[in-house]
C-alpha positions as CSV (number, residue, x, y, z in Angstrom):
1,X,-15.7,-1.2,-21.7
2,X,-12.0,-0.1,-20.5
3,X,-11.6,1.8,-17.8
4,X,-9.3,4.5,-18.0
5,X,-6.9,4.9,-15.3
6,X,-5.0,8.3,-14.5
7,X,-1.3,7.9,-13.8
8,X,-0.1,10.1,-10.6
9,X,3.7,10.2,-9.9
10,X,5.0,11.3,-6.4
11,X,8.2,12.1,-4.5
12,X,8.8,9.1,-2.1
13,X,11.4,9.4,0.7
14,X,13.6,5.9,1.6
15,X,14.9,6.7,5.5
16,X,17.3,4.0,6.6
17,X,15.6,2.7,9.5
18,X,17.8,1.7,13.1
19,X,17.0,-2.0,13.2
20,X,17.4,-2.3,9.8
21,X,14.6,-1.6,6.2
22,X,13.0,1.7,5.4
23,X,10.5,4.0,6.6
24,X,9.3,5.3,3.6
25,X,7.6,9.3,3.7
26,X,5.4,10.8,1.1
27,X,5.2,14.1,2.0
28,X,3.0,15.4,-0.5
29,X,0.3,13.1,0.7
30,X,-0.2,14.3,4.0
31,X,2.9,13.0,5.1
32,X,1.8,9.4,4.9
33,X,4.1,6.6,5.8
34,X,4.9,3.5,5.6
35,X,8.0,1.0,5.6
36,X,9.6,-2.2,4.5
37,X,12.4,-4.4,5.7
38,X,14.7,-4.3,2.5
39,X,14.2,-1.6,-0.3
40,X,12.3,-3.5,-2.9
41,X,9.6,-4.4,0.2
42,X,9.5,-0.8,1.0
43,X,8.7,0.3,-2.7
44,X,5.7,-2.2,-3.0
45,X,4.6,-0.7,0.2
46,X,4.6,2.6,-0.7
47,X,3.0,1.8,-4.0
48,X,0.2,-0.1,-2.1
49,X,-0.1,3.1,0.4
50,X,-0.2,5.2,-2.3
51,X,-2.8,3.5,-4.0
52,X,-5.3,2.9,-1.4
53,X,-4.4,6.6,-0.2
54,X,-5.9,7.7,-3.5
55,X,-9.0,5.2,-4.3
56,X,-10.0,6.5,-0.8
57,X,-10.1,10.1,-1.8
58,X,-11.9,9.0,-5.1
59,X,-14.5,7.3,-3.0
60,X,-14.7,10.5,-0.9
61,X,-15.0,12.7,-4.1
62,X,-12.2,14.6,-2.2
63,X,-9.3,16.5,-4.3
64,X,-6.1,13.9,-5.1
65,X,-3.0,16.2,-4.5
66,X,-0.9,16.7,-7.1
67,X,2.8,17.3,-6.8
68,X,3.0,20.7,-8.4
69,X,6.7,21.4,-8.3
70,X,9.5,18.6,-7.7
71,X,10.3,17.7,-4.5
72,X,13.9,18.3,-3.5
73,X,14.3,17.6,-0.5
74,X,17.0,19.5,1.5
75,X,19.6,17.3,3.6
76,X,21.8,18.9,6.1
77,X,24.1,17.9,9.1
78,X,23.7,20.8,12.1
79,X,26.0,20.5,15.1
80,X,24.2,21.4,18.2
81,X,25.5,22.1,21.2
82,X,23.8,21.5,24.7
């Protein structure tokens, strides 16, 4: 007997990090993160997060978020002064 798995796609943010890889946000998990030190590292990780993320609410019986709109994230310089 196959199991059927359900396919979830969500927006994944890849932040340069200072001393160098990603920090990788996925804000419409709770904000989890998670981070790797060259891009293709960071987008296994955030596959794996995203994965156990889910089988965990599963287990839980809990609700798995679903993205209901895309994500576009806004990005904008502001000058500040102090």
């Amino acid at each position: 007997m196959k199991i059927k798995l359900e396919q979830y796609e969500y927006t994944v943010i890849f932040e340069p990090a200072e001393e160098g890889g990603y920090i990788v946000h996925v804000p419409a998990l709770d904000g989890i993160v998670t981070e790797g030190e060259t891009f293709a590292e960071a987008k296994e990780m955030a596959i794996d997060l995203i994965r156990g993320y889910l089988e965990v609410l599963k287990k839980k019986r809990l609700p798995i978020p679903r993205e209901e709109r895309a994500f576009k994230p806004l990005i904008k310089k502001l000058a500040v002064a102090v």
